[in-house]
C-alpha positions in Angstrom: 31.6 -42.4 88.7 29.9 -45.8 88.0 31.0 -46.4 84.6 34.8 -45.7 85.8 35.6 -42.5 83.6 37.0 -39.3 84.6 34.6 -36.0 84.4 36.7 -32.9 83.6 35.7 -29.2 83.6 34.9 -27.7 80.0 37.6 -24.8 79.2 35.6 -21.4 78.7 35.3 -20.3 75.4 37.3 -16.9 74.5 34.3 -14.3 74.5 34.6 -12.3 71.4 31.9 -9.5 71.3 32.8 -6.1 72.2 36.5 -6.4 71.9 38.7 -6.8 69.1 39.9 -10.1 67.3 43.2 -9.1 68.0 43.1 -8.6 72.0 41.3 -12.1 72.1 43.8 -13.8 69.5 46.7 -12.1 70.4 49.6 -12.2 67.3 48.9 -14.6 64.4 51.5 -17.0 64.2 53.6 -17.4 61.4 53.2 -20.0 58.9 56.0 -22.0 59.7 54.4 -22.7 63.3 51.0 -23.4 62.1 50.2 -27.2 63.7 46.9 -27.4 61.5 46.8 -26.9 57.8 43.7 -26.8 55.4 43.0 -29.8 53.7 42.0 -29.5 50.4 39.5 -31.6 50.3 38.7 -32.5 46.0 40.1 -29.3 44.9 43.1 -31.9 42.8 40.6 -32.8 40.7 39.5 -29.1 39.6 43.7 -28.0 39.7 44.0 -27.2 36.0 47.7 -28.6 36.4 46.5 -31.5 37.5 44.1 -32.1 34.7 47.1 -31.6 32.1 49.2 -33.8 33.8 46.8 -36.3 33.4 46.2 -35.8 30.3 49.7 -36.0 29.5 50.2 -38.8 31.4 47.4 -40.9 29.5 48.8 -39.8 26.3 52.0 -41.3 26.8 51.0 -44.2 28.2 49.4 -44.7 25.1 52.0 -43.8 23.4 53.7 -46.5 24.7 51.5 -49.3 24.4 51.2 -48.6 20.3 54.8 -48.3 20.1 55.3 -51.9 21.9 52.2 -52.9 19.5 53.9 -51.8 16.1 57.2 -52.7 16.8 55.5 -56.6 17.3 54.3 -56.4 14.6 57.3 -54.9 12.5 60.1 -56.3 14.6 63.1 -54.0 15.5 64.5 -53.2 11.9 60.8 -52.6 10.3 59.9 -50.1 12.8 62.9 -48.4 12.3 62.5 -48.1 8.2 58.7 -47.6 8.8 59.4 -44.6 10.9 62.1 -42.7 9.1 59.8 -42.9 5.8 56.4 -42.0 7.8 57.5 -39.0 9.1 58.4 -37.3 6.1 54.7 -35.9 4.7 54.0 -35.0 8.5 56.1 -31.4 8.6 54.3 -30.6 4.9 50.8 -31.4 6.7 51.2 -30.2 9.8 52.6 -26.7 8.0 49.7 -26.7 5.7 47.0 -26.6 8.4 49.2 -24.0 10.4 49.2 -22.1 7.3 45.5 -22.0 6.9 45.0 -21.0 10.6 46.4 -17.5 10.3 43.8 -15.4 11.2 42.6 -16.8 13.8 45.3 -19.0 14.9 44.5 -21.8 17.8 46.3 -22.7 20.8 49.8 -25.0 20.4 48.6 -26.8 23.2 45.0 -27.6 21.3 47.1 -28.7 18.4 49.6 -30.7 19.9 46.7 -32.4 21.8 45.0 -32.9 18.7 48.3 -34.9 16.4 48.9 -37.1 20.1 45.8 -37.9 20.2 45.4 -39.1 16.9 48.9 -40.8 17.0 48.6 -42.0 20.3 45.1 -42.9 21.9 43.1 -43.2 18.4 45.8 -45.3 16.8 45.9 -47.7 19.5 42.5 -48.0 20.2 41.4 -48.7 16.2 44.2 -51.0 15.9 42.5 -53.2 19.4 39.1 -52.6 18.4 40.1 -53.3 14.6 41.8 -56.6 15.3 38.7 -57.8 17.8 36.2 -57.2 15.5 37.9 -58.6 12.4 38.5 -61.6 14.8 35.1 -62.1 15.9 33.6 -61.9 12.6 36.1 -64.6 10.9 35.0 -66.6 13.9 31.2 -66.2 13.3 31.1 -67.0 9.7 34.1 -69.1 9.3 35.4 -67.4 6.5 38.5 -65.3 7.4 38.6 -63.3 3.5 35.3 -61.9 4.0 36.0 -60.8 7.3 39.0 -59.1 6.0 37.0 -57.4 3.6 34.4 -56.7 6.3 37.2 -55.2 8.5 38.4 -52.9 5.7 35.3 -51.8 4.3 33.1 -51.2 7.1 34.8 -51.7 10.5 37.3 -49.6 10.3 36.2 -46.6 9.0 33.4 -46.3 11.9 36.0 -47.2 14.9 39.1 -44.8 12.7 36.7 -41.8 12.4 34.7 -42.0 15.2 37.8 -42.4 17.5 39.3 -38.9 15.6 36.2 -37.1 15.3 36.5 -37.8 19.6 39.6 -34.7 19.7 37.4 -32.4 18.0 34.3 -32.8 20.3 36.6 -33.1 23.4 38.1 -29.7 21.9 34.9 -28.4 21.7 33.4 -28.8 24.7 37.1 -28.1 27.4 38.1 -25.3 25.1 34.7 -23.7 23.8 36.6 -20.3 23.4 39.4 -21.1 20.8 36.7 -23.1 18.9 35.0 -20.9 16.9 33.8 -22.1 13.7 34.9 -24.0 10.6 38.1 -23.0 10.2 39.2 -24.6 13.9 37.4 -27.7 12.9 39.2 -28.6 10.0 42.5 -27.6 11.4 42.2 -29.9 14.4 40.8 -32.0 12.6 43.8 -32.1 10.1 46.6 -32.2 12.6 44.5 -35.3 14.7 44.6 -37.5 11.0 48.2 -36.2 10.3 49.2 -38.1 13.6 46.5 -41.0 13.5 48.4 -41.3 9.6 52.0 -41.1 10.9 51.0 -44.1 13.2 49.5 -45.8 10.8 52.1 -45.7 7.9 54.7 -46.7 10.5 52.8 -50.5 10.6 51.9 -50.2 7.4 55.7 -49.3 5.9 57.3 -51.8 8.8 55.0 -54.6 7.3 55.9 -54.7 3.6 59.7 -54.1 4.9 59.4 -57.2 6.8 57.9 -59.1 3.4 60.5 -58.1 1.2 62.7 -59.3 3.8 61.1 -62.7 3.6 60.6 -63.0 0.0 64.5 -61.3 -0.9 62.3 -58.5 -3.0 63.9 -55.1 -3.1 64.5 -52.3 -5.9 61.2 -49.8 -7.3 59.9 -53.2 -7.4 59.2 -53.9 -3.8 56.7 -54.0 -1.7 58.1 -51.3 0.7 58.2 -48.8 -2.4 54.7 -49.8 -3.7 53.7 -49.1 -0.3 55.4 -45.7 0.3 54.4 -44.4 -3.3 50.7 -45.0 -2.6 50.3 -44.2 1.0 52.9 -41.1 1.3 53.3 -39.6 -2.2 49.5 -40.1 -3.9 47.6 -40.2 -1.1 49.1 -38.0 2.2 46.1 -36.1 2.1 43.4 -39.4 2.4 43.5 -39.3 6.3 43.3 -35.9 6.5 40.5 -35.6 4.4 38.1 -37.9 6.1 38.6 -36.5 9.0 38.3 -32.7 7.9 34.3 -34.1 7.1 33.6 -34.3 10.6 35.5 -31.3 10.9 33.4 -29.3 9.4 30.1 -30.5 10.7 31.7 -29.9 14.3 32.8 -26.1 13.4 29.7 -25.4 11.3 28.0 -25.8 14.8 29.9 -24.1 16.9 29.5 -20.7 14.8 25.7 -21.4 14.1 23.5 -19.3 16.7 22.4 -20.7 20.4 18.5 -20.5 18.8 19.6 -23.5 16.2 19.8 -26.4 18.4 18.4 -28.9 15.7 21.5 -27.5 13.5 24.1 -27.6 16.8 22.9 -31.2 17.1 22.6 -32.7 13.5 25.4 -31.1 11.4 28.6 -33.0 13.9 26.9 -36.7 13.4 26.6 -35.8 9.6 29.8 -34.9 8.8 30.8 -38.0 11.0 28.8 -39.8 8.4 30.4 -38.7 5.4 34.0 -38.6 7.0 33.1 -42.5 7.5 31.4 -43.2 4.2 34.7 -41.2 2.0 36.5 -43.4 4.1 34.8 -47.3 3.3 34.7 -46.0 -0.1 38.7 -45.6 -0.5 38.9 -48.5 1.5 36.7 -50.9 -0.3 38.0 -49.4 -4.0 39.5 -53.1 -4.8 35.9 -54.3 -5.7 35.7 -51.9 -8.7 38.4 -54.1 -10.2 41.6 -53.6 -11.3 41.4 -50.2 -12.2 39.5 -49.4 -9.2 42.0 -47.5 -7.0 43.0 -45.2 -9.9 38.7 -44.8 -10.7 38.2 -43.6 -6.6 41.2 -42.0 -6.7 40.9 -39.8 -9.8 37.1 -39.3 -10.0 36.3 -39.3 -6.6 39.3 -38.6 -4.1 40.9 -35.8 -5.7 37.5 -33.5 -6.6 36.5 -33.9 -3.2 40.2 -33.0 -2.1 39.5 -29.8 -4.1 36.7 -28.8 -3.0 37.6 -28.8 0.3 40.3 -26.8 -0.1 38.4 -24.6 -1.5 35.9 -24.2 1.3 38.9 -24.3 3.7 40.3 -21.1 1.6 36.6 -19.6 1.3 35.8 -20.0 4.8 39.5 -18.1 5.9 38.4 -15.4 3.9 34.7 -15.3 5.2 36.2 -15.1 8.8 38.9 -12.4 8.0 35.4 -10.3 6.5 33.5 -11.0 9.4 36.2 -9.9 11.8 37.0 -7.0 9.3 33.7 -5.4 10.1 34.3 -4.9 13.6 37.4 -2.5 13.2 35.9 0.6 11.2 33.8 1.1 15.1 37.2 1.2 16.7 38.6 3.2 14.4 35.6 5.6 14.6 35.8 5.9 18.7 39.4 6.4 18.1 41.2 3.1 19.0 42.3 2.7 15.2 43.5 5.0 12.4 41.3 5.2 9.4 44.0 3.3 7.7 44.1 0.3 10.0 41.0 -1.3 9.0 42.0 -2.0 5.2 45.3 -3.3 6.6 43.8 -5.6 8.8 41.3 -7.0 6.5 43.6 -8.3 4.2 46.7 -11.1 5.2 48.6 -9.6 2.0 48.6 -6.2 4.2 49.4 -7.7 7.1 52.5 -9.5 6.1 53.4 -6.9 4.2 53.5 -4.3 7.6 55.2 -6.7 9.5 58.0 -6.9 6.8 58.4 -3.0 6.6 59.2 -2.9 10.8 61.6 -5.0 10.3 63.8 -3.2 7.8 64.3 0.4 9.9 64.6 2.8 7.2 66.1 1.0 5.2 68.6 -0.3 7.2 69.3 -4.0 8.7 69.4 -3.6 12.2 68.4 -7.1 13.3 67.6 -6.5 17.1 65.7 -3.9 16.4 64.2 -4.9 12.9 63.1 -7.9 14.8 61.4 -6.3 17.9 59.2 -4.2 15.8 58.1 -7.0 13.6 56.8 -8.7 16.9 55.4 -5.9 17.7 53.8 -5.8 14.9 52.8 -9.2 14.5 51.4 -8.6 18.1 49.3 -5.5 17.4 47.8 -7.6 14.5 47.1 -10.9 16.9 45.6 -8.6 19.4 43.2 -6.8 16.9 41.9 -10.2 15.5 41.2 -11.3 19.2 39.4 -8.2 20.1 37.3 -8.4 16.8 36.4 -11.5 17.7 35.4 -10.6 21.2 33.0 -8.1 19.5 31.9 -10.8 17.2 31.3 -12.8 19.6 29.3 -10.8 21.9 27.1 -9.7 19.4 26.1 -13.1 18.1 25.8 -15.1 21.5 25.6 -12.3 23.7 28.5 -10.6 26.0 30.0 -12.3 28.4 30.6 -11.5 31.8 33.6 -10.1 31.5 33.6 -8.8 28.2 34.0 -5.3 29.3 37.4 -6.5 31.2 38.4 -8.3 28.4 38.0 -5.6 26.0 39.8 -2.9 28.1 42.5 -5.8 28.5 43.0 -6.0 24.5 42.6 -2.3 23.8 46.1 -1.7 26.5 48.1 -4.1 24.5 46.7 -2.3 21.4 48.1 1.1 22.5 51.2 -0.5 23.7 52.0 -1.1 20.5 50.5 1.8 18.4 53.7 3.8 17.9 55.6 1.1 15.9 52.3 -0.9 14.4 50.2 2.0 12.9 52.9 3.8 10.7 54.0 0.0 9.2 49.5 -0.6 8.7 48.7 2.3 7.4 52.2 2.0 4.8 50.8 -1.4 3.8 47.1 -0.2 3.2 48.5 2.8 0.9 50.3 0.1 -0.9 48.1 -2.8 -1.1 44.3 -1.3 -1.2 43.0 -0.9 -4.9 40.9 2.4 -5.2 36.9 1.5 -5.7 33.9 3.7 -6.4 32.8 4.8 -3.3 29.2 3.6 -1.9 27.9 4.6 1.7 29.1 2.3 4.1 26.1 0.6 7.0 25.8 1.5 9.8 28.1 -0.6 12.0 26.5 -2.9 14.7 27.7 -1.0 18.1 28.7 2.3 17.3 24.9 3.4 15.8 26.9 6.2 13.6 25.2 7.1 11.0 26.6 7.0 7.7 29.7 9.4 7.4 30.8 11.7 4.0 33.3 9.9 2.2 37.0 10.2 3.5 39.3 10.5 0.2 41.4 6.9 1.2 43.1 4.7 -0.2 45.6 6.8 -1.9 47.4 5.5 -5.1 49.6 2.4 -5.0 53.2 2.9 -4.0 55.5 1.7 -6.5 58.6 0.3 -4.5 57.6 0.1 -0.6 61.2 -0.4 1.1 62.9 2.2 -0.8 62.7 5.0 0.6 61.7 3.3 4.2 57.9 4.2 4.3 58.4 5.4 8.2 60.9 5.6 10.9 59.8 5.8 14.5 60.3 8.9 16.1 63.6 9.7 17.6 65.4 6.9 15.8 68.7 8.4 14.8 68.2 8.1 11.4 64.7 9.4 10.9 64.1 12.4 8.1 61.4 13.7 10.1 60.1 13.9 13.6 56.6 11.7 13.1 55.6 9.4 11.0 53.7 9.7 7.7 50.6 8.9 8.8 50.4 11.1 11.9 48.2 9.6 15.0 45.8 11.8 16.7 46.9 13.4 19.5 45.0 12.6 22.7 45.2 13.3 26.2 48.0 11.6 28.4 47.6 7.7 28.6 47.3 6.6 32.1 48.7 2.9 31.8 51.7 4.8 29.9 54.6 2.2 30.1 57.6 0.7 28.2 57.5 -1.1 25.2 60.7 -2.4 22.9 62.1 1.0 24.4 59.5 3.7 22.8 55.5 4.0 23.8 53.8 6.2 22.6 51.2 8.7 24.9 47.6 7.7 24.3 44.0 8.0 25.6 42.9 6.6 28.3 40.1 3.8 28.0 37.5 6.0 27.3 38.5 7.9 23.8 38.5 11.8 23.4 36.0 12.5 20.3 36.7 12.6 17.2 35.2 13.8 13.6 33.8 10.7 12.0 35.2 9.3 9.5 33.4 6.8 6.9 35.3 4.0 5.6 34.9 3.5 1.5 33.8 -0.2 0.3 37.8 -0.4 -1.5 38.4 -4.6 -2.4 41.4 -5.9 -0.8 43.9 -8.0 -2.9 41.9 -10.9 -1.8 38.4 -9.7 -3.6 36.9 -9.0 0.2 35.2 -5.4 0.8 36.8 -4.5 3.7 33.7 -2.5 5.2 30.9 -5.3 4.6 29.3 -6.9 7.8 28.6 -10.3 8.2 
């Protein structure tokens, strides 16, 4: 050839039609010989591992880079004091926000994301953003007090609560489906200013040890027990409560409906607003005087504290009625006992079942006592999740795989039937008040009409654990072959397996028929009907 290179003949190609792939391909090799592997080309970036690690990763770094800040600032010993006396409101907090997150309890892995990111990233980023603002002010009008004051009063609050109010929305929007309305907000909410606190009383604490250090103070007269008293015993709550603002803005538009957009859009920057006016006005209570601390304190602080709670506790209850109303269709198709319902709609009942599994008539038998509590507590969790899924569904719509989902809850359900349903329907007996009976509506899915009145909830039980209100069947020490409250019998349950050593033979997922049953409007302890819809 004239430009010098060599000419080879092309190899054939193997010809596949007609014949089969494996008389062209012969044996696959094993993977082990393979010379080419796929490459994965930006499938890292979608790995759900990798995204946690990152996140992880970017925590701690952050993590790091306040802990070098504050122990500057605090030196060695000050960091050390400031730390052992921050930590104590956290457990008390952190157990407070757990406590009002029963029903619907969220994620660990949300929480704990929530308290580092308020210790962590939100810490360090309003103490940099804090200290370059304050700076640059002081520099622009030469007068360092006022942009002290300037720092305090309106600085800080908008970097502090807009840098928290940042775990709820990113919670929001990477894990829509724990995120359901205004309980969740203020729980993350809470547990995000419990941490962005704890780091903050650390410098705070460290500080006035380091003055009394210089100035020889010490005693209830120094500044490290002003400090503590103010910060840790009066006020543990202050964080907490600016932050719960946005909290609520953020979960009020999560539960409102997909039609409200101008409500889904407005309510989160509001409560941002109050979160961050609350919070200039705590901070900026020295310019009401002497007295002014005690005046925000007492006439504002602690009636807005209260009434937050109260809408905290209000908005619990509203979400166990909500979820309440889905049961009595289960319960007609057959997946619950008539009994179930009352239990479930009430935490007094619930607690109060999982207590009775674990004392086996009455006797302590740990391993087991505690085995059936679980399962208790389990057949409760799944209920509540499987309510929700029909709550959910019927204000936004069903999902795609709502029907998998559902089947998916309603097998864990049965699993647990034979040791959950005896202990539920115990605690309704015992815990329901009587009420005049009124026809119950219609529920949402079933399209039942109104049923006759089923005589339930019988009188109160006077003493609950003794005699032991059931015994599961073939313990050695049951009275009686089945349980008081005797299931219905159904046809053999295909996805029959093993559960804490009993299970119990059900229906399959679609339920035999049953006579209806209606479902009286009795008042839990807590003053909810347990048959009202939403």
């Amino acid at each position: 050839m004239s430009d010098g290179s060599a000419q080879y003949q092309q190899p054939a190609v193997p010809v596949l039609e007609g014949r089969a792939p494996a008389e062209v391909l012969g044996a696959v090799p094993e993977r082990g010989q393979w010379r080419y592997r796929p490459r994965r080309v930006g499938m890292l970036r979608r790995s759900k591992a990798f995204r946690a690690g990152a996140v992880v990763v970017a925590l701690a770094v952050c993590g790091l880079l306040i802990l070098a800040l504050v122990r500057e600032q605090t030196g060695t010993e000050g960091f050390l004091v400031g730390l052992g006396l921050a930590v104590l409101p956290v457990p008390l907090l952190l157990t407070a926000f757990r406590w009002l997150d029963r029903v619907e309890p969220a994620p660990w892995r949300s929480l704990l994301f929530a308290f580092a990111w308020g210790a962590c990233a939100a810490a360090l980023i309003a103490i940099l953003a804090n200290s370059f603002a304050t700076r640059w002010i002081a520099t622009a009008t030469a007068d360092p007090g006022s942009a002290d004051t300037l720092g305090a009063t309106v600085v800080a609050p908008v970097v502090e609560e807009s840098v928290k109010a940042a775990a709820v929305l990113l919670l929001l929007l990477f894990r829509r489906q724990g995120f359901r309305g205004v309980v969740d907000g203020i729980v993350i909410a809470g547990f995000t200013a419990t941490g962005f606190a704890f780091t903050e009383n650390i410098l705070y604490l460290g500080n006035a040890f380091g003055e009394d250090q210089e100035l020889g103070t010490g005693g209830l007269g120094s500044i490290t027990v002003g400090t503590f008293f103010v910060r840790v015993v009066m006020s543990p709550f202050a964080h907490p409560l600016f932050t719960v603002l946005s909290g609520i803005g953020v979960g009020l538009a999560a539960q409102a409906a997909r039609g409200h957009r101008t409500r889904r859009a407005l309510l989160p920057p509001l409560g941002l607003l109050l979160a961050m006016g609350m919070h200039a006005l705590w901070n900026g209570s020295g310019v009401f005087g002497d007295y002014g601390f005690y005046l925000v304190y007492g006439g504002f602080m602690m009636p807005v504290f209260a009434l937050v709670t109260w809408l905290a506790l209000w908005s619990r209850r509203s979400e166990l009625r909500t979820l309440a109303a889905e049961f009595p269709a289960y319960a007609a198709a057959g997946w619950l006992t008539p009994a179930e319902p009352y239990a479930l709609a009430s935490m007094r009942a619930r607690g109060m079942a999982r207590d009775l599994a674990r004392h086996w008539h009455g006797q302590r038998d740990r391993k087991r006592g505690r085995a059936a509590a679980r399962a208790v507590a389990e057949y409760e969790s799944f209920a509540t999740s499987l309510a929700a899924l029909r709550r959910d569904a019927r204000h936004r719509g069903p999902a795609a795989d709502f029907a998998v989902r559902e089947r998916e809850l309603l097998h864990h359900l049965w699993e647990r039937r034979e040791v959950a349903a005896p202990a539920l329907a115990h605690a309704a007996r015992a815990t329901v008040r009587p009420a005049a009976h009124r026809r119950p509506p219609t529920g949402p899915y079933t399209g039942h009409p109104p049923h006759a009145p089923y005589p339930y909830p019988q009188p109160r039980v006077p003493a609950p654990y003794a005699p032991a209100p059931y015994t599961p069947a073939g313990h050695p020490s049951a009275p009686h072959r089945a349980a008081p409250y005797a299931p219905h019998t159904y046809a053999p349950n295909p996805y029959a397996g093993t559960y804490s050593g009993t299970q119990a033979a059900g229906p399959p997922y679609t339920p035999t028929p049953h006579a209806p049953h209606s479902y009286p409007s009795a008042r839990t302890p807590d003053g909810d009907p347990a048959d009202r819809t939403p």
